[in-house]
C-alpha positions in Angstrom: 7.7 -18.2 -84.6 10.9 -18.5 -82.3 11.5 -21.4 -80.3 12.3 -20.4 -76.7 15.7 -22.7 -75.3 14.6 -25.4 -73.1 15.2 -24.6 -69.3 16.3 -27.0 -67.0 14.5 -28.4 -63.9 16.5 -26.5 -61.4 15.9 -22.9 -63.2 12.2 -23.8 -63.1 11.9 -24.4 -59.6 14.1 -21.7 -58.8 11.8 -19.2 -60.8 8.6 -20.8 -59.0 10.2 -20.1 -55.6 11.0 -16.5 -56.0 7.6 -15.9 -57.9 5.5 -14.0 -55.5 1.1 -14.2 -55.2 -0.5 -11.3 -56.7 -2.5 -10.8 -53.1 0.2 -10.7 -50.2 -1.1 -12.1 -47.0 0.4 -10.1 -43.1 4.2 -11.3 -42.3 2.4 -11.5 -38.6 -0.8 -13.9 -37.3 -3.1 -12.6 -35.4 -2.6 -11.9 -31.7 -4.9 -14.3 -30.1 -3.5 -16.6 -32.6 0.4 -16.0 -31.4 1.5 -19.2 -30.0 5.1 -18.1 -29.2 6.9 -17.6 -25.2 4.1 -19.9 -24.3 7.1 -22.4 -22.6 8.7 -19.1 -20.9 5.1 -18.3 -19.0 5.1 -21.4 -17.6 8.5 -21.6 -16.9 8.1 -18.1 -14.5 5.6 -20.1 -12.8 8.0 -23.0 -12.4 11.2 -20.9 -11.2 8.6 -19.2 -8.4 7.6 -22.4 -7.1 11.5 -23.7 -7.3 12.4 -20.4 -5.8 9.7 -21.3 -2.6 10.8 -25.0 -2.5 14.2 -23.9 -2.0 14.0 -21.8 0.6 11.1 -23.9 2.2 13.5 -26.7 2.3 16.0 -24.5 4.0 13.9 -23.3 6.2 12.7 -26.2 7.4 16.6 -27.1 8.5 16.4 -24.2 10.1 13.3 -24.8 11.7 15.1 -28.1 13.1 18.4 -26.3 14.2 16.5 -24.1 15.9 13.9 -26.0 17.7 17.1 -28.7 18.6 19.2 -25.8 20.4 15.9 -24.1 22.1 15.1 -27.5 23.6 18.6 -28.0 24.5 18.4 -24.5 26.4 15.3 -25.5 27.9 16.2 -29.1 29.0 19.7 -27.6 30.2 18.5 -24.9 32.6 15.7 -26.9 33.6 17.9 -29.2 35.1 20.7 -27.0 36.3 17.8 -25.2 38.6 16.8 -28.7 40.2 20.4 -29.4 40.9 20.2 -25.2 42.7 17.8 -26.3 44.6 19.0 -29.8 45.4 22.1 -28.6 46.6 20.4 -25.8 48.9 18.5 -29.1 50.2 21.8 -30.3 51.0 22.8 -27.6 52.4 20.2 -27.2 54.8 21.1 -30.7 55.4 24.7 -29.4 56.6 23.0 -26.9 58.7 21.1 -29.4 60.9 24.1 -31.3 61.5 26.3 -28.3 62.1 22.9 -27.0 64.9 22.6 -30.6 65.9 26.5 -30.4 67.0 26.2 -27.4 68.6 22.9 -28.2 70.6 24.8 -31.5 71.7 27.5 -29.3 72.9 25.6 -27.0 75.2 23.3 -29.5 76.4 26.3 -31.9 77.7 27.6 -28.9 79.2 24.8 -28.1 81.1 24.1 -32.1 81.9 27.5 -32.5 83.0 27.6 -29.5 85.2 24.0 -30.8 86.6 26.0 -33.6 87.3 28.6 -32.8 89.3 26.5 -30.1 91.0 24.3 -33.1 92.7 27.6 -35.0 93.5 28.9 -32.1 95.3 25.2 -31.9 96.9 25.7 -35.9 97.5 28.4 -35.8 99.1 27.4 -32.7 101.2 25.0 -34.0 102.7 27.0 -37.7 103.4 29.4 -35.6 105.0 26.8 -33.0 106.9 24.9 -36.9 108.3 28.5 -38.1 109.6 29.1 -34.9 111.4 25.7 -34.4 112.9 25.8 -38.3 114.0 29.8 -37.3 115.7 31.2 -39.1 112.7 29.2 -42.7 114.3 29.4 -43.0 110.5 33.2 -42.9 109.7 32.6 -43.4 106.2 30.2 -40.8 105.8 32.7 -38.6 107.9 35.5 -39.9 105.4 33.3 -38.6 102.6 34.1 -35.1 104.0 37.4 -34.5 102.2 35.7 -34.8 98.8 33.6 -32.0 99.1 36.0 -29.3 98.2 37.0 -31.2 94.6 33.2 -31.5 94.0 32.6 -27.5 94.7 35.3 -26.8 92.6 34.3 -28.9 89.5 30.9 -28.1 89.6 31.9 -24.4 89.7 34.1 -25.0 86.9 31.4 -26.7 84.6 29.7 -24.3 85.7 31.7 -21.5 84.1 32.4 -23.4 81.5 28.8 -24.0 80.3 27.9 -20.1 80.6 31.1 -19.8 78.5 30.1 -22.0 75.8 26.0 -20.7 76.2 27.1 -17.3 75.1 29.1 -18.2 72.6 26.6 -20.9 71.1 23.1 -19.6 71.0 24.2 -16.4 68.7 25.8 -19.3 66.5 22.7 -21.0 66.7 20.3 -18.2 65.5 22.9 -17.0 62.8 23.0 -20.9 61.3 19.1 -20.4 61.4 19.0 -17.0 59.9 21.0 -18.5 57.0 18.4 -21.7 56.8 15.8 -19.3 56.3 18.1 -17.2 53.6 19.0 -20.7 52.0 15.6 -21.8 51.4 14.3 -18.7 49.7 17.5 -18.1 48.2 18.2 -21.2 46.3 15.2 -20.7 44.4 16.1 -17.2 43.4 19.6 -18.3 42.2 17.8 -21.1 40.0 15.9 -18.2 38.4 18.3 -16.0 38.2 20.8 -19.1 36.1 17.5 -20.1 34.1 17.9 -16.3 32.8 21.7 -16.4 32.7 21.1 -19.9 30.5 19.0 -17.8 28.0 21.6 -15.2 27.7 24.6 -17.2 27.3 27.1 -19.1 24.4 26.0 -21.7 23.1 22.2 -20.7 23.3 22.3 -16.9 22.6 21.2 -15.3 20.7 18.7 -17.8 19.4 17.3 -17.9 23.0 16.3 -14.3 24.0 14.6 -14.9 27.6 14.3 -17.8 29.7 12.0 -18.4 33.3 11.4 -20.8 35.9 8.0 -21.4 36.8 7.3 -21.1 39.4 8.3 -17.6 39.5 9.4 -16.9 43.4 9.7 -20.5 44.5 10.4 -21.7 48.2 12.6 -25.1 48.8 10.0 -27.6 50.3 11.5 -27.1 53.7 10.1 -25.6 57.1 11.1 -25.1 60.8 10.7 -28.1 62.7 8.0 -27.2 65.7 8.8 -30.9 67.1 10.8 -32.7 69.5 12.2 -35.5 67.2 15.2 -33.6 66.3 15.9 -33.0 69.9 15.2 -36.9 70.9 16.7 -38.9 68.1 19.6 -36.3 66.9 20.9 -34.3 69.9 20.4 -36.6 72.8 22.8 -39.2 72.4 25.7 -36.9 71.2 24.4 -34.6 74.4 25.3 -37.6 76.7 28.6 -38.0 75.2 29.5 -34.8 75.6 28.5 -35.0 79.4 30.1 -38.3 80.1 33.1 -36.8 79.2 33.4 -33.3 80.2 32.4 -33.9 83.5 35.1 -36.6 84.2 37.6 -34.1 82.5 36.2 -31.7 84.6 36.3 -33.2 87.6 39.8 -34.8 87.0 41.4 -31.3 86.5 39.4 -29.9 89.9 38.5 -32.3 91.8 40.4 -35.1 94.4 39.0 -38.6 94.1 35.4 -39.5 95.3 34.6 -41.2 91.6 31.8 -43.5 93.4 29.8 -39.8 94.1 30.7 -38.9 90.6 28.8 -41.8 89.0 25.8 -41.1 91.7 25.9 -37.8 90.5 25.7 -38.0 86.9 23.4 -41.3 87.5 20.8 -38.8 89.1 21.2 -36.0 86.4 20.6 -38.6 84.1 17.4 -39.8 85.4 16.2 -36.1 86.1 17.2 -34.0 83.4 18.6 -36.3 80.1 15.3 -35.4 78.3 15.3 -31.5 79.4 18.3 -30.5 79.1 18.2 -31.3 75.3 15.2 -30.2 74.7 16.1 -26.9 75.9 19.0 -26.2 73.7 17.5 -27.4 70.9 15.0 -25.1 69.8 12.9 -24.9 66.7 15.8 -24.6 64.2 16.1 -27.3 63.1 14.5 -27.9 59.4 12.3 -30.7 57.4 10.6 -31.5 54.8 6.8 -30.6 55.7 4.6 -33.7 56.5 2.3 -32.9 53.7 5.1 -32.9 50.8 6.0 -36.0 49.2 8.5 -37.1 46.7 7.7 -36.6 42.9 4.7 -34.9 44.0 3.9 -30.9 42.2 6.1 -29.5 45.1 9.4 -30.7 43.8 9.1 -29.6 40.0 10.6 -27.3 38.3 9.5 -26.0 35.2 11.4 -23.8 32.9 10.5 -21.7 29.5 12.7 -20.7 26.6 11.1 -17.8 24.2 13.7 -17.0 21.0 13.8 -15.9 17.3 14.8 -18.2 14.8 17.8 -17.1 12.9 16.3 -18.7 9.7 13.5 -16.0 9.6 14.9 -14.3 6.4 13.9 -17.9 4.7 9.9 -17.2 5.0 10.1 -14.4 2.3 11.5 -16.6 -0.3 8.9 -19.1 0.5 6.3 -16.2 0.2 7.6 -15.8 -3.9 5.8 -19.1 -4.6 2.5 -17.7 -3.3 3.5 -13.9 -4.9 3.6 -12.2 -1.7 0.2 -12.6 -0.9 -0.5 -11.8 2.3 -3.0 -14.6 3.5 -2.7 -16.7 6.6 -3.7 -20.1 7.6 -5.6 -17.9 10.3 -5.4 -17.4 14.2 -4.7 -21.8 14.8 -1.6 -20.9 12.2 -0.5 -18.2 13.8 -0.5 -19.3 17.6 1.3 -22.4 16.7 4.1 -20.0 15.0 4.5 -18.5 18.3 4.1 -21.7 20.3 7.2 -23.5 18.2 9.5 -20.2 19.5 8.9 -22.0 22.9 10.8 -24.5 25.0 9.6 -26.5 27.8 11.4 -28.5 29.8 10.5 -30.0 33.3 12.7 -31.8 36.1 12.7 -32.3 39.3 14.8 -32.5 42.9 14.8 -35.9 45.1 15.7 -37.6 47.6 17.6 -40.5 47.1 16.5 -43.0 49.8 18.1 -46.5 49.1 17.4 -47.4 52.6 13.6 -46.0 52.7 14.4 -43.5 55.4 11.4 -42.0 57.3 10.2 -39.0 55.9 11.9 -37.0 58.9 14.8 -38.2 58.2 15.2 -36.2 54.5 17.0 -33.4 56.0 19.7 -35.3 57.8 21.6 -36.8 55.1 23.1 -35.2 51.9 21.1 -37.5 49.5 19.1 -35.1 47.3 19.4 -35.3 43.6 17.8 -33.8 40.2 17.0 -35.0 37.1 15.0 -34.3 34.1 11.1 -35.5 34.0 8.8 -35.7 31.1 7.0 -32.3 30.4 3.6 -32.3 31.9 1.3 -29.4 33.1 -0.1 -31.7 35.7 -1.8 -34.5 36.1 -5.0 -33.9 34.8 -4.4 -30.4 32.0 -3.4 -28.1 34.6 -3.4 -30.1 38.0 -1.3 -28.2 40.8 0.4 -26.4 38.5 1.5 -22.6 39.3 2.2 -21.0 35.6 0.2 -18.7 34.6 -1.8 -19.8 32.1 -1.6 -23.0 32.7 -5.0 -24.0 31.3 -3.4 -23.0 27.9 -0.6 -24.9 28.4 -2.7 -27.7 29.5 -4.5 -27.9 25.8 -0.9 -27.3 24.2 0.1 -30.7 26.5 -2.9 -32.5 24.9 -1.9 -31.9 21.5 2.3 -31.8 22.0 4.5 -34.3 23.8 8.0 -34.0 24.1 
């Protein structure tokens, strides 16, 4: 029997590798059994909720962008309608005093030509007594030669003042006509630049539409039915006006006789100083009505900016994470998407009184202001307030503050 060589260690593991079983098993495992791409699964999951995170986080920039600039709009046109309807305050402020001029005028006319009228019947009837007495009264028989100056100046006043009547009163109702246009057109122009805000650089197009509640406003002011216009404004100037014309009057026509000049204008004065300028000065005149008061519902404004945000696009990559499902957080969710596409904003016109001037006194100097207020419905949900749908806002209030 034949030895076989020796074999090494090396060529006897070699020949144990490559030796195959007799019963071959499957090169695959079972399928429920397959443990491979289990990573990759979750890793889809992952990159979806990245993929939302992402945009969720940009959107919520957005969300701030755009919330800053529709507040800006708001606050901005909010308060460049007050200062509208300051400034028509002030102008109707400018009006009085330009009616409160002309009223003086015409009613210092008319006081001075009174006045010289009962000199010239003063010194009439001095000079009729010396005659009838055969001049036993040389003085009043002096008195004589002054009659002819006094006829002449109060005949000249007298022209004068119809003169300046037909020229004044048509000024007078025009300056009213345009009060009346002023206070209901101040308002309109705050709307129409509350709408011209929302339309505009820098706030367009995220701001789409923009109003000023409320809608067809009137500026707190009225026709005066009283004579305190009349007694504290026009009377004074009125008697400056008289004082003067009729001496001018009576130094271009007439010839001396100053002592029946002072009796004259004395006795207009005592008759007709309080007539005379109440009957050129008729209701025109405007004020703030007795039942208004400062910082009161009244003087608010209120405006409301409705846009898009620009960062819309951002909501269906936040949608991947949920795998474009379609569910909602439900009616709550969904008003408060519309509600943040709102701006409020709330300010108000006043009148700056460092010297606590009566309440009449508001439309007689150029003192009214605006400013921005805190955004409230009213005092108590809905209050005063003229919005529609104000008892909606009012719940919104009680939840939001800005």
């Amino acid at each position: 029997m034949l030895l076989q060589p020796a074999r090494s260690v090396s060529e006897s593991f070699a020949s144990t590798k490559t030796r195959r079983p007799l019963t071959s098993t499957p090169r695959f495992p079972a399928l429920t059994l397959d443990q491979r791409g289990a990573i990759m699964v979750i890793g889809v999951f992952m990159s979806a909720m990245l993929v939302g995170i992402l945009y969720y986080v940009w959107g919520l920039g957005g969300a701030l962008l755009f919330r800053e600039r529709m507040q800006d709009a708001a606050d901005a046109s909010a308060f460049s309608a007050a200062v509208v309807h300051a400034r028509g305050m002030n102008i109707l402020v400018l009006l009085n005093l330009i009616m409160c001029a002309l009223a003086a005028i015409e009613a210092g006319l008319h006081t001075a030509r009174d006045g010289l009228t009962y000199a010239f019947y003063e010194v009439t009837a001095t000079c009729v007594a010396g005659i009838v007495s055969w001049c036993s009264c040389s003085w009043c028989c002096e008195q004589c030669q002054y009659v002819p100056g006094y006829r002449s100046s109060s005949s000249f006043a007298e022209d004068v003042h119809n003169l300046a009547k037909r020229a004044i009163d048509p000024m007078m109702t025009f300056m009213h006509g345009v009060a009346v246009a002023v206070r209901h057109g101040a308002p309109a122009a705050a709307q129409l630049l509350v709408i011209d805000y929302s339309r505009r650089d820098p706030y367009h197009p995220t701001t789409q539409m923009g109003l000023m509640f409320p809608l067809l406003p009137e500026l707190q002011a009225e026709d005066d039915p009283t004579n305190q216009p009349c007694d504290d404004r026009v009377y004074w100037p009125a008697m400056a006006v008289a004082g003067a014309s009729s001496a001018a009057f009576h130094a271009m026509r007439g010839n001396g006789g100053w002592l029946w000049y002072a009796a004259g204008m004395g006795t207009a004065w005592l008759l007709d100083h309080r007539s005379n300028s109440r009957e050129y000065c008729p209701d025109y005149f405007q004020r703030v009505p007795p039942d208004s008061h400062l910082g009161e519902e009244p003087f608010q404004i209120r405006t409301a900016m409705y846009g898009e945000s620009p960062f819309g696009w951002t909501r269906g990559g936040v949608a991947i994470a949920a795998w474009n499902t379609d569910e909602t957080g439900g009616g709550l969710y969904e008003g408060l998407d519309y509600a943040t596409r709102i701006g409020f904003a709330q300010a108000e016109y006043y009148y700056d009184n460092p010297n606590d001037d009566p309440h009449e006194d508001y439309l007689w100097h150029q003192r009214w202001r605006a400013r921005l207020r805190r955004f409230r419905v009213g005092g108590s949900g809905t209050g005063d307030c003229t919005i529609p749908g104000c008892s909606v806002l009012g719940e919104l209030q009680n939840a939001v503050v800005h």
